[in-house]
Backbone atoms as SQL, in Angstrom:
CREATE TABLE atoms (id INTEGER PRIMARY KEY, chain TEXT, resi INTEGER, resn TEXT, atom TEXT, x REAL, y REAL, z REAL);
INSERT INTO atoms VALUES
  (1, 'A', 1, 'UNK', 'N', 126.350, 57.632, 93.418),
  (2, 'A', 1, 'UNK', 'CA', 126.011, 58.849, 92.699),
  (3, 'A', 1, 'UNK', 'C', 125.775, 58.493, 91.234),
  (4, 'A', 2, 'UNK', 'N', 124.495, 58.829, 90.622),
  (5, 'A', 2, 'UNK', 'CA', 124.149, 58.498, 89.280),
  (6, 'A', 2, 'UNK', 'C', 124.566, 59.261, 88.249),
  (7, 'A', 3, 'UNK', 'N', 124.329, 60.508, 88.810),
  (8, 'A', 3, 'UNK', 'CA', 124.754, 61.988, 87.758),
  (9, 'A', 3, 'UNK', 'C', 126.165, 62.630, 88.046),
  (10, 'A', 4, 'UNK', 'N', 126.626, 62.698, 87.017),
  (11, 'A', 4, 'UNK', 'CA', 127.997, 63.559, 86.927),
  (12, 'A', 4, 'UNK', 'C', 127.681, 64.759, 87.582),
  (13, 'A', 5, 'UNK', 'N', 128.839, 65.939, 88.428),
  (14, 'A', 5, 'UNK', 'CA', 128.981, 67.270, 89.029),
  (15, 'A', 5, 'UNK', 'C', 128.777, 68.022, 87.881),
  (16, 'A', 6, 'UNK', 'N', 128.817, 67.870, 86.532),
  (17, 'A', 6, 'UNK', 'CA', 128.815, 68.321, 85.771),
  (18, 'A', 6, 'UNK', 'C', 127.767, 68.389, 84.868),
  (19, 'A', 7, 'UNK', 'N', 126.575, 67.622, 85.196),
  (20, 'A', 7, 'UNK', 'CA', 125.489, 67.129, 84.385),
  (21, 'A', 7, 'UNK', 'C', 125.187, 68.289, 83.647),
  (22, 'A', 8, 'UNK', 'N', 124.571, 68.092, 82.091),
  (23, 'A', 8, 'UNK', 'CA', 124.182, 69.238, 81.397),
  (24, 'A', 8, 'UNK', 'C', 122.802, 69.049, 81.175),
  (25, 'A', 9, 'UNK', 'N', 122.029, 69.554, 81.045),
  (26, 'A', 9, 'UNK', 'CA', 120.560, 68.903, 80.952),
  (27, 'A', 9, 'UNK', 'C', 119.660, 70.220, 79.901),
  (28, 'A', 10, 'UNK', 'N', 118.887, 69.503, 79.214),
  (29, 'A', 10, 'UNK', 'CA', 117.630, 70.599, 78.619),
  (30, 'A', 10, 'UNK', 'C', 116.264, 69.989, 79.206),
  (31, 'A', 11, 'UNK', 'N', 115.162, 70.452, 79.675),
  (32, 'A', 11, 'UNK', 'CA', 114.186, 70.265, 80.251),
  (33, 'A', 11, 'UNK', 'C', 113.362, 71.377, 80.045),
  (34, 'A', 12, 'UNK', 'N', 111.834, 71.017, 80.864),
  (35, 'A', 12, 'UNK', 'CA', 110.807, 72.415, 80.333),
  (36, 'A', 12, 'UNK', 'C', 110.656, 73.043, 81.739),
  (37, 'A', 13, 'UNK', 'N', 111.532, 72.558, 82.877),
  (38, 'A', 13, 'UNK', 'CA', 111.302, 73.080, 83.905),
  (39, 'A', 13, 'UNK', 'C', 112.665, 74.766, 83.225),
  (40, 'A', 14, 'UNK', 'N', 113.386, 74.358, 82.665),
  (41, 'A', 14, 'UNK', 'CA', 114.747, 75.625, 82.315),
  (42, 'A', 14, 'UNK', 'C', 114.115, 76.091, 81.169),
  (43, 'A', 15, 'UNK', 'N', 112.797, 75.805, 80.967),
  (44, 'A', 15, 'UNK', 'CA', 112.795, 77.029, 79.754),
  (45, 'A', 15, 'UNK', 'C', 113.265, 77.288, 78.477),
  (46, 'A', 16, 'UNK', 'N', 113.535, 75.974, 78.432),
  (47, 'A', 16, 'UNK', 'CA', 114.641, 76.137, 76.984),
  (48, 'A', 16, 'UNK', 'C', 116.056, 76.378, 77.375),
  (49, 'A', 17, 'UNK', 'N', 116.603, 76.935, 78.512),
  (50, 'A', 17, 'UNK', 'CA', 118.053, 76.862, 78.707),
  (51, 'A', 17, 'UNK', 'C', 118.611, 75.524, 79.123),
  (52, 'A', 18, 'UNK', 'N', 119.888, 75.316, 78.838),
  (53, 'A', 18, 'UNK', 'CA', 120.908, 74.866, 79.152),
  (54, 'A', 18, 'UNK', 'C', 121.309, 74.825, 80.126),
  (55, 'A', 19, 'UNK', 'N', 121.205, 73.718, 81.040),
  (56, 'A', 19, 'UNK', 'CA', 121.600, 73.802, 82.678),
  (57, 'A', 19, 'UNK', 'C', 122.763, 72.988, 82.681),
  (58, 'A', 20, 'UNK', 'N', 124.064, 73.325, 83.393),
  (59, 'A', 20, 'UNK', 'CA', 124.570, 72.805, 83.884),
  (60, 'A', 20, 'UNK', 'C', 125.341, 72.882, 85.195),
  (61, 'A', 21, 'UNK', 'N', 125.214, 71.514, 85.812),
  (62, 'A', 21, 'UNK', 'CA', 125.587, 71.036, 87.504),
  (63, 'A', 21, 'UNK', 'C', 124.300, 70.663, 87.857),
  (64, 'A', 22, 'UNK', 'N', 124.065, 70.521, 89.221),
  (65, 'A', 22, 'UNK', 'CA', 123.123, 69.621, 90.236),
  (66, 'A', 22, 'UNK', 'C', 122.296, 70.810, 91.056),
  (67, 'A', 23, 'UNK', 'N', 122.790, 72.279, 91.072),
  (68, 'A', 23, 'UNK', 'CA', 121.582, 73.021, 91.639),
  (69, 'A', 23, 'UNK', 'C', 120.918, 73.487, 91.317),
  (70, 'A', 24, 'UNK', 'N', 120.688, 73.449, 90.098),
  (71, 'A', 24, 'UNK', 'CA', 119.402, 73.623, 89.346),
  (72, 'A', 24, 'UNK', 'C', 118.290, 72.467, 90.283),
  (73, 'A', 25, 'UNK', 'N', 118.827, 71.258, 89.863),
  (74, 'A', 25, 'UNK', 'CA', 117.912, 70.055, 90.040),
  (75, 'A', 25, 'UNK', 'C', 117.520, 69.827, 91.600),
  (76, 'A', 26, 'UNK', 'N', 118.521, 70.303, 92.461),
  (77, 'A', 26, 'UNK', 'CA', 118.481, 70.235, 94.156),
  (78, 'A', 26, 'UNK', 'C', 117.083, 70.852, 94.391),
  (79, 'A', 27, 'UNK', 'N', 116.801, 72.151, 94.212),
  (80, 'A', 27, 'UNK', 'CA', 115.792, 72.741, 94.574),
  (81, 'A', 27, 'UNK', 'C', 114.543, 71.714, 94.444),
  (82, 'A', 28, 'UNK', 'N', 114.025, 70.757, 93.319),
  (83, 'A', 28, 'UNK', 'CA', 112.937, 69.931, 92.679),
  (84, 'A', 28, 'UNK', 'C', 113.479, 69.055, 94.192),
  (85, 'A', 29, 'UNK', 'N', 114.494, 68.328, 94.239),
  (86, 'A', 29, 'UNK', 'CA', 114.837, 67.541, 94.826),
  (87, 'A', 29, 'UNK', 'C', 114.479, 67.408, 96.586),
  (88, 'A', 30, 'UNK', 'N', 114.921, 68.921, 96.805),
  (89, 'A', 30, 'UNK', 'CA', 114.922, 69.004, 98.440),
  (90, 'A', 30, 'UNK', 'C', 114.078, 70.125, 98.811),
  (91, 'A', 31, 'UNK', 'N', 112.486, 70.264, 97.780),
  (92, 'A', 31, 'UNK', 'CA', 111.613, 71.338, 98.184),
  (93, 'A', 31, 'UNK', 'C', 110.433, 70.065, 98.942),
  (94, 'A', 32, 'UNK', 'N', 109.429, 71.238, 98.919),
  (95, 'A', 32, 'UNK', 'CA', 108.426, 70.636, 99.877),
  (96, 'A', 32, 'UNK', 'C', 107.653, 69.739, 98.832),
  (97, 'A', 33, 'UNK', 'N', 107.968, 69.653, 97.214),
  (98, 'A', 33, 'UNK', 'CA', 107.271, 68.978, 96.391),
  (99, 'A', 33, 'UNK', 'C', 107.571, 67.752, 96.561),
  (100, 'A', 34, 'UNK', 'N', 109.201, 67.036, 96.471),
  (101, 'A', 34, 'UNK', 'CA', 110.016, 65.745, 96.646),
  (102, 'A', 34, 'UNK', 'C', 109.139, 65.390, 97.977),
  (103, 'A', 35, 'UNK', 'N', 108.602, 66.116, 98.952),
  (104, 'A', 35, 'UNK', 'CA', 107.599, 65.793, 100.328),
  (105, 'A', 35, 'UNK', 'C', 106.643, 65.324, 100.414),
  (106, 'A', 36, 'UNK', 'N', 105.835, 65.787, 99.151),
  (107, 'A', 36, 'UNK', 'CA', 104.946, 65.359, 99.874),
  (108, 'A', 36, 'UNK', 'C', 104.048, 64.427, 99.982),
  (109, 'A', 37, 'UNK', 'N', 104.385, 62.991, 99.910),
  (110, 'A', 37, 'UNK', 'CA', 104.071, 62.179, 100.198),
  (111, 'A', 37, 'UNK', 'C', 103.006, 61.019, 99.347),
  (112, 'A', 38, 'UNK', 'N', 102.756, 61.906, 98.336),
  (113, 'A', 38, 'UNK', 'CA', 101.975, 61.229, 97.335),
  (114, 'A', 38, 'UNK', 'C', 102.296, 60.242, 96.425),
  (115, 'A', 39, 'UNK', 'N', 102.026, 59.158, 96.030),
  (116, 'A', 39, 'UNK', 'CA', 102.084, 57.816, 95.479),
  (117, 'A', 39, 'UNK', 'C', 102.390, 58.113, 94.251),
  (118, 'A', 40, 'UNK', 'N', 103.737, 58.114, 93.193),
  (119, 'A', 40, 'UNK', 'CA', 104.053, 58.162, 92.194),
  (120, 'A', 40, 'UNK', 'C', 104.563, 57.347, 91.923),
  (121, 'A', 41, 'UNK', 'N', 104.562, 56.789, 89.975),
  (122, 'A', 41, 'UNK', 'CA', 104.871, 55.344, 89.719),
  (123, 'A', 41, 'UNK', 'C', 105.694, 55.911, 88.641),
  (124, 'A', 42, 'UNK', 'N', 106.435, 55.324, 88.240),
  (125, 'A', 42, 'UNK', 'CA', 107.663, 55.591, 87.397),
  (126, 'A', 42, 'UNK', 'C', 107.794, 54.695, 85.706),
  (127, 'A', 43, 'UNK', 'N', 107.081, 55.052, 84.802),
  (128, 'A', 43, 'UNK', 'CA', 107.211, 53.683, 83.525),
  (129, 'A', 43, 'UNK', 'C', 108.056, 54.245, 83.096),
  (130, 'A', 44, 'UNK', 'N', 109.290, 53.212, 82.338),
  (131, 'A', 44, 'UNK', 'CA', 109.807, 53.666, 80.971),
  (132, 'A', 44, 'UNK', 'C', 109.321, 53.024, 79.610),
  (133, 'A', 45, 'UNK', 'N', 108.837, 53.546, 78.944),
  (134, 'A', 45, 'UNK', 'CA', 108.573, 53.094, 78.060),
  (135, 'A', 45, 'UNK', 'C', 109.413, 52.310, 76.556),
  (136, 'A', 46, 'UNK', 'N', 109.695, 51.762, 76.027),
  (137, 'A', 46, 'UNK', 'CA', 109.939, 51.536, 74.605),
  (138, 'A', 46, 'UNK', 'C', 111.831, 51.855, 74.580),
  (139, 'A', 47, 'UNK', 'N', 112.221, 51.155, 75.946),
  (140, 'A', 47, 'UNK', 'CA', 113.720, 52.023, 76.305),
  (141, 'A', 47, 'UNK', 'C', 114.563, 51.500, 74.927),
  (142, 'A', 48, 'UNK', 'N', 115.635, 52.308, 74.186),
  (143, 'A', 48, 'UNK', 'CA', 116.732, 51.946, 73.470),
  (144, 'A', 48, 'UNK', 'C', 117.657, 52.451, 73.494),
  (145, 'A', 49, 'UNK', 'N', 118.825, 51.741, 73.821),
  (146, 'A', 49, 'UNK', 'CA', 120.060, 51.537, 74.259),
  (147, 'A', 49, 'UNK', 'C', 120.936, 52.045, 72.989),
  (148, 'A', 50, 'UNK', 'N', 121.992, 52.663, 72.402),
  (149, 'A', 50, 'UNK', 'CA', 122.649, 52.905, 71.486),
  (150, 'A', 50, 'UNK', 'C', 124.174, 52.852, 72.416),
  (151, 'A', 51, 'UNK', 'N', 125.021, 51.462, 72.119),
  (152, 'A', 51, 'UNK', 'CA', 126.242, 51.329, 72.883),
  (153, 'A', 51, 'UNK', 'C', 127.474, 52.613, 72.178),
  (154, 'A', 52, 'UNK', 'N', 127.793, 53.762, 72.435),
  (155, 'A', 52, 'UNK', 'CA', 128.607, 54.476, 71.912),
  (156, 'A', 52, 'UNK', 'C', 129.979, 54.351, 72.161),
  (157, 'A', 53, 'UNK', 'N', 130.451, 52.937, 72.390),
  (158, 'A', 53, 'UNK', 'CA', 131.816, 52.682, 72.569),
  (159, 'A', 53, 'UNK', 'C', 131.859, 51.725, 74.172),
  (160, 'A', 54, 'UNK', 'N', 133.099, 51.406, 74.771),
  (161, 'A', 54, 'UNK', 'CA', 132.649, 50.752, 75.603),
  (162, 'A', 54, 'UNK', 'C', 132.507, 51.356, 76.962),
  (163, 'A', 55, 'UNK', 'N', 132.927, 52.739, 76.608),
  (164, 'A', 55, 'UNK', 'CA', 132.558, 53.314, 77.666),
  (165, 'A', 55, 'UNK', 'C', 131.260, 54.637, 77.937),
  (166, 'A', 56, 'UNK', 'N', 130.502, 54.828, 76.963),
  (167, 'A', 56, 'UNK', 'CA', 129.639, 55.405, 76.459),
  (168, 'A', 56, 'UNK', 'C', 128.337, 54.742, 75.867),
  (169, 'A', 57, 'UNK', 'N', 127.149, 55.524, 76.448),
  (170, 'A', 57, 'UNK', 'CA', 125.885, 54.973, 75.781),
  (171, 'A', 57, 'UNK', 'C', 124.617, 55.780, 75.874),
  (172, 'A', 58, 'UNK', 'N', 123.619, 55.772, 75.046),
  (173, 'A', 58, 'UNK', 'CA', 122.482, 56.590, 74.751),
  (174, 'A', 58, 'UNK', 'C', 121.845, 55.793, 74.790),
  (175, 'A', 59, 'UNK', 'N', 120.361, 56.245, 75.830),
  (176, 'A', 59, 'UNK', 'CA', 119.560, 55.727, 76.414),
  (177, 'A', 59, 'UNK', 'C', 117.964, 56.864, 75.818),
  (178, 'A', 60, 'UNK', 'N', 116.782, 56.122, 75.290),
  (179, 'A', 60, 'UNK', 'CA', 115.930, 57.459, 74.794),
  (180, 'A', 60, 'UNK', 'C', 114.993, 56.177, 74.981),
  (181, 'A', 61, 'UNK', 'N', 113.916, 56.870, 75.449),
  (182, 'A', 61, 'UNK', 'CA', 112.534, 56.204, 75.889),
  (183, 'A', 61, 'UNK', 'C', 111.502, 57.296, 76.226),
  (184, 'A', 62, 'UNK', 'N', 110.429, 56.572, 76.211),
  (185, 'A', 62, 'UNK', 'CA', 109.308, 57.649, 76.909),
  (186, 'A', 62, 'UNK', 'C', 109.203, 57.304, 78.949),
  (187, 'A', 63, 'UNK', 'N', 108.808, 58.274, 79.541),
  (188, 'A', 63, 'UNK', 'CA', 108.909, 58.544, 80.889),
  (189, 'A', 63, 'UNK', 'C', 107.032, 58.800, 81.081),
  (190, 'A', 64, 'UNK', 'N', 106.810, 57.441, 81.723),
  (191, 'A', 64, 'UNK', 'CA', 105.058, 57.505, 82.099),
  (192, 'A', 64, 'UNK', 'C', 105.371, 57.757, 83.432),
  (193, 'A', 65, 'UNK', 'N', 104.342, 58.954, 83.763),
  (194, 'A', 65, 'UNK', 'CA', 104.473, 59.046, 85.339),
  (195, 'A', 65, 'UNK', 'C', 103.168, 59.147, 85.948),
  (196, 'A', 66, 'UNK', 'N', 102.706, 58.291, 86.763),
  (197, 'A', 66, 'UNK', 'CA', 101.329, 58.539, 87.376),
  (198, 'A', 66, 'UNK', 'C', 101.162, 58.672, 88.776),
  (199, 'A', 67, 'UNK', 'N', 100.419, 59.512, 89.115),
  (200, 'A', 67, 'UNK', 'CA', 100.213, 60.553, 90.541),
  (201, 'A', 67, 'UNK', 'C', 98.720, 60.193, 91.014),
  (202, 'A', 68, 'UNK', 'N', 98.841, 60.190, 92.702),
  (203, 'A', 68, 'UNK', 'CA', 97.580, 60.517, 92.916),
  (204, 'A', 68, 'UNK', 'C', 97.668, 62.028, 93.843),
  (205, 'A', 69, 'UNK', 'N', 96.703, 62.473, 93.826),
  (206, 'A', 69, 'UNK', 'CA', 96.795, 63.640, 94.658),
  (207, 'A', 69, 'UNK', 'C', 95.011, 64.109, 95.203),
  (208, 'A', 70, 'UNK', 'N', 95.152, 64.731, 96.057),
  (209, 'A', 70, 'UNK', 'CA', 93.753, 64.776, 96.640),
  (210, 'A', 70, 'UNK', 'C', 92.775, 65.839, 96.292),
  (211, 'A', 71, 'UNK', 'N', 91.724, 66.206, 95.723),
  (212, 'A', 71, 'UNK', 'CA', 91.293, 67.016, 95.479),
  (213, 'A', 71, 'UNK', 'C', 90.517, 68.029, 96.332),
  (214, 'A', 72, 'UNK', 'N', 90.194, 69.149, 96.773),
  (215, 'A', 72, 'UNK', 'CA', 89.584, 70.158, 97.081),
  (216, 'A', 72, 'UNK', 'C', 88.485, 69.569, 97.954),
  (217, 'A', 73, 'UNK', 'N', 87.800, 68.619, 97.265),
  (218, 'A', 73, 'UNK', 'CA', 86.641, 68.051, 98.265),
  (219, 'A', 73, 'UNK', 'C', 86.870, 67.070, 99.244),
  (220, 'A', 74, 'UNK', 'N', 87.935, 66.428, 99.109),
  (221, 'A', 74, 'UNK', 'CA', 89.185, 64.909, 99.528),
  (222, 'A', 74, 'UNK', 'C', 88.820, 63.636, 99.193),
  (223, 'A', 75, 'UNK', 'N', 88.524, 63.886, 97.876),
  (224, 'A', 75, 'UNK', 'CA', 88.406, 63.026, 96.604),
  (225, 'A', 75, 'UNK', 'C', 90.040, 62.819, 96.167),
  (226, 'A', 76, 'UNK', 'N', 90.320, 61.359, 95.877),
  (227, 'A', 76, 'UNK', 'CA', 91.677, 61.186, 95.628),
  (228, 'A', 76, 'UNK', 'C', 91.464, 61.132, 93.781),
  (229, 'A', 77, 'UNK', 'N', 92.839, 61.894, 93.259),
  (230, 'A', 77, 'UNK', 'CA', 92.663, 62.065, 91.999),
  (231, 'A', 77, 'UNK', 'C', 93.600, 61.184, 91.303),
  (232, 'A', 78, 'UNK', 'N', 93.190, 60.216, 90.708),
  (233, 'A', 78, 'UNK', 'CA', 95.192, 60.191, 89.497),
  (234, 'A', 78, 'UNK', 'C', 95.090, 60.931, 88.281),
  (235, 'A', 79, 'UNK', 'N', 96.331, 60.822, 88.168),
  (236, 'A', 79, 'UNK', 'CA', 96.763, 61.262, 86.706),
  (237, 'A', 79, 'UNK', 'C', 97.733, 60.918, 86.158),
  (238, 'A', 80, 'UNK', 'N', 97.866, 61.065, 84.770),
  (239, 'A', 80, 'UNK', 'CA', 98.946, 60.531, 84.162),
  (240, 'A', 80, 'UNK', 'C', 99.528, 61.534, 83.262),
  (241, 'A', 81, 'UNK', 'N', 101.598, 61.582, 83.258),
  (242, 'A', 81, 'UNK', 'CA', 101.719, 62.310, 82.382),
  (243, 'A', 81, 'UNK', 'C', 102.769, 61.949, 81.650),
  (244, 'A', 82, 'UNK', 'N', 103.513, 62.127, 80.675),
  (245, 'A', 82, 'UNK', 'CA', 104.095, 61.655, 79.809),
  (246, 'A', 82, 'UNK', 'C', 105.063, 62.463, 79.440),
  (247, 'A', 83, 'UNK', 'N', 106.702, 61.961, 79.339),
  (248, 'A', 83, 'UNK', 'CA', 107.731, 63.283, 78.710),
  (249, 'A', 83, 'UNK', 'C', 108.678, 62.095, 77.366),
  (250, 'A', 84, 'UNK', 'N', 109.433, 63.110, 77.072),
  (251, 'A', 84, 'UNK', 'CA', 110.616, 61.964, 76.133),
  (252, 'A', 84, 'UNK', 'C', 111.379, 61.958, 76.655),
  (253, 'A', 85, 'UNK', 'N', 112.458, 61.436, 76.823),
  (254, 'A', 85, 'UNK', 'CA', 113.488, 61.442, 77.730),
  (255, 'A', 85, 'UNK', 'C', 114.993, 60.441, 76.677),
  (256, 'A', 86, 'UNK', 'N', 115.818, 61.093, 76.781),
  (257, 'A', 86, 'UNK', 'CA', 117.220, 61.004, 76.066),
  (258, 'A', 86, 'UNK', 'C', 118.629, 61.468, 76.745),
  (259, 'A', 87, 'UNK', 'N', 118.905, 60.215, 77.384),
  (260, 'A', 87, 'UNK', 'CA', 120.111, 60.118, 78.420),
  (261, 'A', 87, 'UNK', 'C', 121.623, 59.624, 77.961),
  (262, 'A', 88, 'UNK', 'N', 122.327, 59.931, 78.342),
  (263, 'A', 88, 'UNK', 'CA', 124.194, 59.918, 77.694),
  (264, 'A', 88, 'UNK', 'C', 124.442, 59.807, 78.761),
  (265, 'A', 89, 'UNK', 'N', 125.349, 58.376, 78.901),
  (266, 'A', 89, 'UNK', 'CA', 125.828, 57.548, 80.154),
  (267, 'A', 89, 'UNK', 'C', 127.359, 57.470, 79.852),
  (268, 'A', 90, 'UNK', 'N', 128.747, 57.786, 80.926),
  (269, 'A', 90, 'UNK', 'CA', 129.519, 57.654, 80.369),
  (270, 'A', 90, 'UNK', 'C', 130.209, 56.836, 81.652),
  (271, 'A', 91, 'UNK', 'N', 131.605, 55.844, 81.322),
  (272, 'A', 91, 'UNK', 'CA', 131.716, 55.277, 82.803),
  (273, 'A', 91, 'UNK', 'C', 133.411, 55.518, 82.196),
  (274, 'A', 92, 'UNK', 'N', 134.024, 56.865, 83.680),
  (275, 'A', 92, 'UNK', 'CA', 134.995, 57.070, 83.501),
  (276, 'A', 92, 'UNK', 'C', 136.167, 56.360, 83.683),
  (277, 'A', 93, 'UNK', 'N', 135.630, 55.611, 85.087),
  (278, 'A', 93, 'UNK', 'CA', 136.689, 54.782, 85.906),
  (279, 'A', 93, 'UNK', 'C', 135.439, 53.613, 85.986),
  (280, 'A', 94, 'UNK', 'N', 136.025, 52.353, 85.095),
  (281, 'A', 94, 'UNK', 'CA', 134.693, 51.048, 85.653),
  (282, 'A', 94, 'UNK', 'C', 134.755, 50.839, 87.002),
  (283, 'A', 95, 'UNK', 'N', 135.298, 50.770, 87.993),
  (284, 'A', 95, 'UNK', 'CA', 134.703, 50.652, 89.581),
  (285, 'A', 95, 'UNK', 'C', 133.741, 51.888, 90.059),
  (286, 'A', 96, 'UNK', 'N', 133.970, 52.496, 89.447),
  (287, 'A', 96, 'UNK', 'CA', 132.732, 53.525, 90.249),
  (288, 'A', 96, 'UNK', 'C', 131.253, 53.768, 89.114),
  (289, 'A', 97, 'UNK', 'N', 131.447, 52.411, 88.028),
  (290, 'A', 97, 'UNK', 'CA', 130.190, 52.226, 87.300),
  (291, 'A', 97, 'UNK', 'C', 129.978, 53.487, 86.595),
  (292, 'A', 98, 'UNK', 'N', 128.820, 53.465, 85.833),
  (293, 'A', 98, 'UNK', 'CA', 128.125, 54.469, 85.047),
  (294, 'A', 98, 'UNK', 'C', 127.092, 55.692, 85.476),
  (295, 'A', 99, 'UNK', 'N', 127.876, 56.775, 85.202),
  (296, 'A', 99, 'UNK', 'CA', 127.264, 58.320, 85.124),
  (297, 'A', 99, 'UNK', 'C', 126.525, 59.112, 84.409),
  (298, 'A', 100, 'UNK', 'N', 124.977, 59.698, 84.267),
  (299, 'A', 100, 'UNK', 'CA', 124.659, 59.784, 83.691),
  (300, 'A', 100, 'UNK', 'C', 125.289, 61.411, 82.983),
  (301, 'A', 101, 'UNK', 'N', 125.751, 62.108, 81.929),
  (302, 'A', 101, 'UNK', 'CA', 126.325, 63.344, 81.832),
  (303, 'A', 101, 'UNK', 'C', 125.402, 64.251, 81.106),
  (304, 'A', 102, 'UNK', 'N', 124.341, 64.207, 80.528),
  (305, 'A', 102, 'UNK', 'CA', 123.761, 64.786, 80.027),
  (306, 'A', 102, 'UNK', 'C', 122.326, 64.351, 79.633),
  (307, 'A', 103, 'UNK', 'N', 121.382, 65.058, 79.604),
  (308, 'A', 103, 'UNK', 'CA', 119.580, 64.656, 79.341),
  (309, 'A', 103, 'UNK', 'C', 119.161, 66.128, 78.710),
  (310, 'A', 104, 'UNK', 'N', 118.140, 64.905, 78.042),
  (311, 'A', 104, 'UNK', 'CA', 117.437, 66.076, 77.048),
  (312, 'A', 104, 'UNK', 'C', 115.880, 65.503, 77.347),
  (313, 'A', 105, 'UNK', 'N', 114.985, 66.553, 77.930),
  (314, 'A', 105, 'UNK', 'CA', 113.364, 65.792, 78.151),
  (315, 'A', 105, 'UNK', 'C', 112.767, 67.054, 77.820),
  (316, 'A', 106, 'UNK', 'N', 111.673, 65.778, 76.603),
  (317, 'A', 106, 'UNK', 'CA', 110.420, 66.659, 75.974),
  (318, 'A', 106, 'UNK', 'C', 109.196, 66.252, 76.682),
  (319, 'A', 107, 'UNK', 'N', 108.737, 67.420, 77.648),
  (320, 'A', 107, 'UNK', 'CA', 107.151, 67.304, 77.570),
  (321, 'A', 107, 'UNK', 'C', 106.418, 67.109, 76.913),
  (322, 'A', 108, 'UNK', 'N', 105.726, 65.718, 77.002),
  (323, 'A', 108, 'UNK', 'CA', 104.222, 66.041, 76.093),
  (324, 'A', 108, 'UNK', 'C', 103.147, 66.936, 76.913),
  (325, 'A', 109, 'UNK', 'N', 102.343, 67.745, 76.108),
  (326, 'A', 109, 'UNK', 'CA', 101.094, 68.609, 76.528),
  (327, 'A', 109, 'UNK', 'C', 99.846, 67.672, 77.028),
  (328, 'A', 110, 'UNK', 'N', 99.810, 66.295, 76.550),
  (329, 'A', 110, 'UNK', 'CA', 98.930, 65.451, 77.065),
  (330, 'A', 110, 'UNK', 'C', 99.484, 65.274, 78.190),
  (331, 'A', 111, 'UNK', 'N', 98.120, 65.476, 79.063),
  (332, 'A', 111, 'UNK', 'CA', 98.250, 64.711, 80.531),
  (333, 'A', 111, 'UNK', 'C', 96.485, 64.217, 80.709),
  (334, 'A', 112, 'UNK', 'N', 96.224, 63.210, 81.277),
  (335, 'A', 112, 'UNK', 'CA', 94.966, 62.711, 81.631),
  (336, 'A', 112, 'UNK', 'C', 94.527, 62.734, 82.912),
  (337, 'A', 113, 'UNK', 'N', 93.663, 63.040, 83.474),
  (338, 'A', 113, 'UNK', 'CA', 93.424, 63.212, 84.609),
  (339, 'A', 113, 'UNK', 'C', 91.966, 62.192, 84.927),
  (340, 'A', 114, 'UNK', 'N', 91.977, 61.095, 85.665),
  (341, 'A', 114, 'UNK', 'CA', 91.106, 60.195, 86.491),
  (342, 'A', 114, 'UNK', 'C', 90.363, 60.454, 87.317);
């Protein structure tokens, strides 16, 4: 398990609110979108690490994500889109490793489409 029961998160899927726990995120997770089957690639960009003690750390990079998906005529499309992303890792007990407890992700409005 990567994320704390407790995860707090800001994102543009909440609108500007404050989410916290995992069912917010379940729905993204276990809808027909997580389904369907399309080829997505995952970059991090420019990652930096800020060690906040030895059991604590901040993680902030950019998040490249590129998709293909099929178009209307069944022309395959990519695209690319881009967020910020700023993660707080904390490891309560070292055998059960590091948790992520909180994220903060900025959409960029650029997206490119291929």
């Amino acid at each position: 398990r990567m994320c704390d029961p407790g995860l707090t998160s800001f994102e543009p899927e909440a609108l500007g609110n404050l989410v916290q726990g995992m069912d917010f995120h379940s729905f993204y997770f276990h809808s027909d979108l997580s389904q369907s089957g399309r080829p997505i690639h995952t970059t991090l960009l420019n990652p930096r690490v800020h060690l906040l003690g030895e059991d604590a750390a901040c993680i902030a990079y950019t998040r490249l994500t590129q998709s293909l998906s099929v178009s209307v005529n069944g022309q395959s499309r990519a695209s690319s889109a881009r967020c910020q992303e700023t993660r707080v890792w904390h490891r309560a007990q070292r055998e059960q490793g590091w948790v992520n407890v909180h994220f903060h992700c900025s959409k960029d409005h650029a997206k490119m489409l291929h």
